[in-house]
C-alpha positions as CSV (number, residue, x, y, z in Angstrom):
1,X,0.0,0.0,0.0
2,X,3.1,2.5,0.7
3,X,3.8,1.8,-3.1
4,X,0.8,3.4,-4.2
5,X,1.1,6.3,-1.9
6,X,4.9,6.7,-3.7
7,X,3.6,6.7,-7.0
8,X,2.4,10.5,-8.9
9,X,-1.7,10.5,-8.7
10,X,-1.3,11.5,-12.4
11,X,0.6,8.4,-13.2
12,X,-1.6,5.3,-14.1
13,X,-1.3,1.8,-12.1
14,X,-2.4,-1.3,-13.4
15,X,-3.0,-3.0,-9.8
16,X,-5.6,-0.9,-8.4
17,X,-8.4,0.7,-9.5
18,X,-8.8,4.4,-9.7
19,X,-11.6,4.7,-7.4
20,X,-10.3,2.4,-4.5
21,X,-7.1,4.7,-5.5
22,X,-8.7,7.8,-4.6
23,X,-10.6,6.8,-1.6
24,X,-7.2,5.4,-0.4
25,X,-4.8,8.8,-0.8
26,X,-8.2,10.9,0.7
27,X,-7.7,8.4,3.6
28,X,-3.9,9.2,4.3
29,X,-4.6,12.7,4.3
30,X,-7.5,12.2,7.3
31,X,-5.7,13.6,10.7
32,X,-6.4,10.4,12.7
33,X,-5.3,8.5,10.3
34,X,-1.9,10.5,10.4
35,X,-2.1,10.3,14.2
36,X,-2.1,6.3,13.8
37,X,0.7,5.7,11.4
38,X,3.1,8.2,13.6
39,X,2.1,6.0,16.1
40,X,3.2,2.9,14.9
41,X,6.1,4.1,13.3
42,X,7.6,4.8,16.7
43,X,6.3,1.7,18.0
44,X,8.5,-0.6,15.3
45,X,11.3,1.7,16.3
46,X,11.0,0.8,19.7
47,X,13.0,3.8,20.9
48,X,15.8,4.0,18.1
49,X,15.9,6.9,15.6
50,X,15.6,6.4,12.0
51,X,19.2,7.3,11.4
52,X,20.4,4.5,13.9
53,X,17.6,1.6,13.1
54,X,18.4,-1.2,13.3
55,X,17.2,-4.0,10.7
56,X,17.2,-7.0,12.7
57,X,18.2,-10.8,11.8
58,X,18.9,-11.9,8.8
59,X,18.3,-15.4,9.2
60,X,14.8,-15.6,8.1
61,X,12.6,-18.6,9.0
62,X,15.5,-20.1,10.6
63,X,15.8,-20.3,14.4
64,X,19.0,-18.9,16.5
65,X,19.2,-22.3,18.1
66,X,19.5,-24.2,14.7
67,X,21.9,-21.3,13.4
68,X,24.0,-21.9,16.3
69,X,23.8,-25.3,15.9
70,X,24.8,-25.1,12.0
71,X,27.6,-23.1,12.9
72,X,28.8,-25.7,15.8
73,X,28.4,-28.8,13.4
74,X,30.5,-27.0,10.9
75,X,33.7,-26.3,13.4
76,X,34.3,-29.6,14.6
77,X,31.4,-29.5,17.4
78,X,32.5,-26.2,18.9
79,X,29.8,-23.7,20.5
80,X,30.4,-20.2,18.4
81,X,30.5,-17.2,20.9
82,X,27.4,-15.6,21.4
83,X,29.5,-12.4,19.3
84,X,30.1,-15.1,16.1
85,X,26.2,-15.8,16.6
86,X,24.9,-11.9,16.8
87,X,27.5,-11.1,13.9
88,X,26.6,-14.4,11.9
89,X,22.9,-13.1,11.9
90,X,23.1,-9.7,11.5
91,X,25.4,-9.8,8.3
92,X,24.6,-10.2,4.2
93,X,26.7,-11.4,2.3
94,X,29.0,-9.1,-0.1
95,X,31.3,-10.5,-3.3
96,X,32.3,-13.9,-4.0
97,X,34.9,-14.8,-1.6
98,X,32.6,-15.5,1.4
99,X,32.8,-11.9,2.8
100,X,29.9,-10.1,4.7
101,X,29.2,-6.8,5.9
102,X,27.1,-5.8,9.4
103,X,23.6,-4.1,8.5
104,X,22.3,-1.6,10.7
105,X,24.6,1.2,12.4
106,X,23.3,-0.6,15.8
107,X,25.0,-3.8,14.9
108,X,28.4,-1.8,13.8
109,X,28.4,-0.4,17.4
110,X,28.0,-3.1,19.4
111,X,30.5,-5.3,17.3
112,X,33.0,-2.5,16.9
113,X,32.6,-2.4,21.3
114,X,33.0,-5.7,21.5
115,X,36.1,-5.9,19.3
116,X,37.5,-2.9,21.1
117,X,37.4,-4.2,24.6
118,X,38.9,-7.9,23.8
119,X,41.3,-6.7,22.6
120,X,41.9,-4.1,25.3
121,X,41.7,-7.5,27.7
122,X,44.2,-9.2,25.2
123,X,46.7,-6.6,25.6
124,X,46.4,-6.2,28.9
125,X,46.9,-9.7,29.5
126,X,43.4,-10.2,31.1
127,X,41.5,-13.8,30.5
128,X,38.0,-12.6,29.8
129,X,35.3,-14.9,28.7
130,X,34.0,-14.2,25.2
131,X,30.4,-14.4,25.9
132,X,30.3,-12.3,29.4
133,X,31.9,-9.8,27.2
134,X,29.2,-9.4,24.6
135,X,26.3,-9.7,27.6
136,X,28.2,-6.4,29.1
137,X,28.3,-4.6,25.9
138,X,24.3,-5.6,25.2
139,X,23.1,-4.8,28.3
140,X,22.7,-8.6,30.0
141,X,19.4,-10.5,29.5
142,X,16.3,-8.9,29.6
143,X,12.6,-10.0,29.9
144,X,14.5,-13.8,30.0
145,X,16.6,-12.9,26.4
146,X,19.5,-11.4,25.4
147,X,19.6,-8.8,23.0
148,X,20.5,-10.4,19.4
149,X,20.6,-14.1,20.9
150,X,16.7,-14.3,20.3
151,X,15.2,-17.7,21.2
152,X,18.9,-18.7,21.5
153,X,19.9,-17.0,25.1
154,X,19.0,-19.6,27.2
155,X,22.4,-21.4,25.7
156,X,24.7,-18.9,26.9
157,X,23.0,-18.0,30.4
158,X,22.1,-20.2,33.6
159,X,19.3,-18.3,34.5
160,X,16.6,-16.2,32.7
161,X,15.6,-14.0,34.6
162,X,13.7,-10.2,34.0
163,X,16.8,-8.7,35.6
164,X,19.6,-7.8,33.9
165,X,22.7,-10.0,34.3
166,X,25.8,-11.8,32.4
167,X,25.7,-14.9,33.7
168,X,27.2,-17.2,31.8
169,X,26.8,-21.6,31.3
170,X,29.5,-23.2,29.7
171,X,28.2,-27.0,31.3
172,X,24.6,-25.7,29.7
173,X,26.3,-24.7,26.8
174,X,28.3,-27.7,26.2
175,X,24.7,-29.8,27.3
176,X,22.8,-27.9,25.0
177,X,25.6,-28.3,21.8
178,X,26.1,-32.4,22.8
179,X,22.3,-32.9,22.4
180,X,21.9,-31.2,19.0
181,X,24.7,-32.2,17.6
182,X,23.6,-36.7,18.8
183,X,20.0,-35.0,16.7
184,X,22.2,-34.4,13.9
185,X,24.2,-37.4,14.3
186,X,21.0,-39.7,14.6
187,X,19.2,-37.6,11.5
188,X,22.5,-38.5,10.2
189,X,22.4,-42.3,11.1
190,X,18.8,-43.0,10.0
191,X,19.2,-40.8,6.4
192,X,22.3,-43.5,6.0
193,X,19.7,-46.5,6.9
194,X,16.9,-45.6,4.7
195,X,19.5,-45.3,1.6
196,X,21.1,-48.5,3.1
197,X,17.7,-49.8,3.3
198,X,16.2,-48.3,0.2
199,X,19.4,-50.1,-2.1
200,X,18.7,-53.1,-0.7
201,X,15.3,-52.9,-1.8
202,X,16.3,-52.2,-5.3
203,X,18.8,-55.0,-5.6
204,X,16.3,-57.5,-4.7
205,X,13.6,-56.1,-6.9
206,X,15.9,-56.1,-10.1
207,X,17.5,-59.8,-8.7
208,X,13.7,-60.4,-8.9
209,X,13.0,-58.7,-12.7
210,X,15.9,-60.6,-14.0
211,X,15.2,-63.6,-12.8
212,X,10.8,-63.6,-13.5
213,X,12.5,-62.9,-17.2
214,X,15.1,-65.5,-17.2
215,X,11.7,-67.8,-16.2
216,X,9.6,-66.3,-19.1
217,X,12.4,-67.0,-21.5
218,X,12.8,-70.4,-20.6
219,X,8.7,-71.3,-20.3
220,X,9.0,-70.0,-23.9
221,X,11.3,-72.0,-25.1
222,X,10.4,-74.8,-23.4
223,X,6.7,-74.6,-25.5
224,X,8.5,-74.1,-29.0
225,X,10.5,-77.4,-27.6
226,X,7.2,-79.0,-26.8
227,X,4.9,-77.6,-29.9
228,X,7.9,-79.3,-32.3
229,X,7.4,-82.6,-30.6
230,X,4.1,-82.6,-30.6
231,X,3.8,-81.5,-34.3
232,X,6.0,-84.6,-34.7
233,X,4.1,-86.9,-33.3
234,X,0.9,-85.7,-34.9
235,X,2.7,-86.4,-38.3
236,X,3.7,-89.8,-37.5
237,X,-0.2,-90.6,-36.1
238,X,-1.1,-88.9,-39.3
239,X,1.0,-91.6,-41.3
240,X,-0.1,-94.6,-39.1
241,X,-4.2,-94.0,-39.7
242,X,-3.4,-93.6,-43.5
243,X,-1.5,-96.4,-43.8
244,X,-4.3,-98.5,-41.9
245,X,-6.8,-97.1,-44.2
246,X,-5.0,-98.1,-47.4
247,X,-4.5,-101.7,-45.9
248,X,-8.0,-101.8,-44.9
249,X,-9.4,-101.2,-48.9
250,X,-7.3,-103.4,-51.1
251,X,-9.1,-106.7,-52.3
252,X,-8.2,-110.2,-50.6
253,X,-6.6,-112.8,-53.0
254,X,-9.0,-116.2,-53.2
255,X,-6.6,-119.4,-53.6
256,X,-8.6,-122.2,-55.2
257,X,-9.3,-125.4,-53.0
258,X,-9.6,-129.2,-54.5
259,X,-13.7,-129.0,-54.6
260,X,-13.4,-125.8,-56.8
261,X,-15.3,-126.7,-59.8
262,X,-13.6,-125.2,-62.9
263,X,-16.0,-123.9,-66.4
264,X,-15.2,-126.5,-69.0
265,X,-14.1,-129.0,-67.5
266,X,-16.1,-132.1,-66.9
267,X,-15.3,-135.9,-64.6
268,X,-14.9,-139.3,-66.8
């Protein structure tokens, strides 16, 4: 709706029509409805300025646990610090050699804080846990999160409490990290089965194919065998039942006996 409100009233659009135009602008220009927007505007700022806004994630759909967890699974098992996690969602990529850039002049600050004061404790030769680090330059948890950890805080703090704190849980941590990472290993496991199971399947149907063929083959020509022979032996019958027939018509020789009385002849 902002779109149409961007567009010159004396240029045409082709995805609204001019009357529901119209009533629209007239509405924008209605005091209350002025009052409203302002109003709402400063709510999604949520106390920043325009100039300082900051964007947000840029994971999308994707939860801060299962980020986290991606991350983890792609260095060898090992829990990124909740500063890898905040800069890891909170930067786009730029060029073609894997290189990203912060969005937001709020996520420049607190990284370029972060940055400053490890390595203040590096050269100062003070052991400072990553993660209390970046809880101190957020502000702690509050309302049971910590500011850029989203769903994920609960990793990188014992307790979630409404009051602000930096209390860090490397045993939850590690706890947390072991369980995904047996998930992914089972998800792993049983993807391997199936495809184990799902070749086996295969094998045995085409062991099957080839051998119902093999059988067809043979059946037919075990029946060309079998018509041959039979055609055979219908020829010979054939043969036998003319012969018989041919027997069976010819006239029967009569040899004369010593009564036979023969024309002409007459006793003394």
């Amino acid at each position: 709706m902002n779109k149409v409100a961007s567009i010159p009233i004396h240029k045409d659009i082709d995805f609204m029509l001019g009357d529901v135009r119209a009533a629209y602008m007239k509405r924008r220009e209605d005091p209350e409805f002025k009052i409203r927007s302002k109003r709402a505007k400063a709510n999604r700022l949520s106390g920043q300025t325009e100039d300082s806004f900051d964007p947000g994630h840029r994971q999308g759909s994707i939860s801060t646990p299962m980020v986290v967890a991606k991350m983890a699974s792609l260095n060898n098992g090992v829990l990124p610090t909740a500063a890898d996690v905040y800069e890891k969602t909170h930067s786009i990529p730029v060029g073609d050699e894997g290189e990203t850039d912060l969005i937001g002049e709020k996520a420049i600050e607190i990284m370029e804080e972060y940055n400053d004061k490890l390595e203040a404790c590096k050269s100062k030769g003070i052991e400072v846990d990553p993660n209390d680090l970046y809880l101190e330059v957020v502000g702690g948890k509050k309302k049971g999160r910590v500011y850029g950890l989203g769903s994920a805080s609960h990793m990188y703090c014992k307790h979630l409490s409404s009051h602000s704190t930096a209390s860090p849980s490397t045993p939850s941590i590690t706890s947390q990290l072991s369980s995904q990472v047996e998930e992914l290993k089972k998800m792993v496991e049983e993807t391997q089965k199936v495809a184990v199971e799902s070749h086996k399947v295969a094998a045995e149907a085409q062991k099957l194919a080839s051998e119902s063929l093999n059988l067809a083959r043979e059946t037919a020509e075990n029946y060309k065998i079998e018509k041959a022979e039979w055609q055979k032996e219908m020829r010979e019958m054939a043969a036998i039942i003319l012969s018989v027939r041919r027997n069976s018509t010819a006239t029967p020789t009569i040899t004369p006996t010593p009564n036979t009385t023969l024309t002409g002849f007459h006793d003394p």
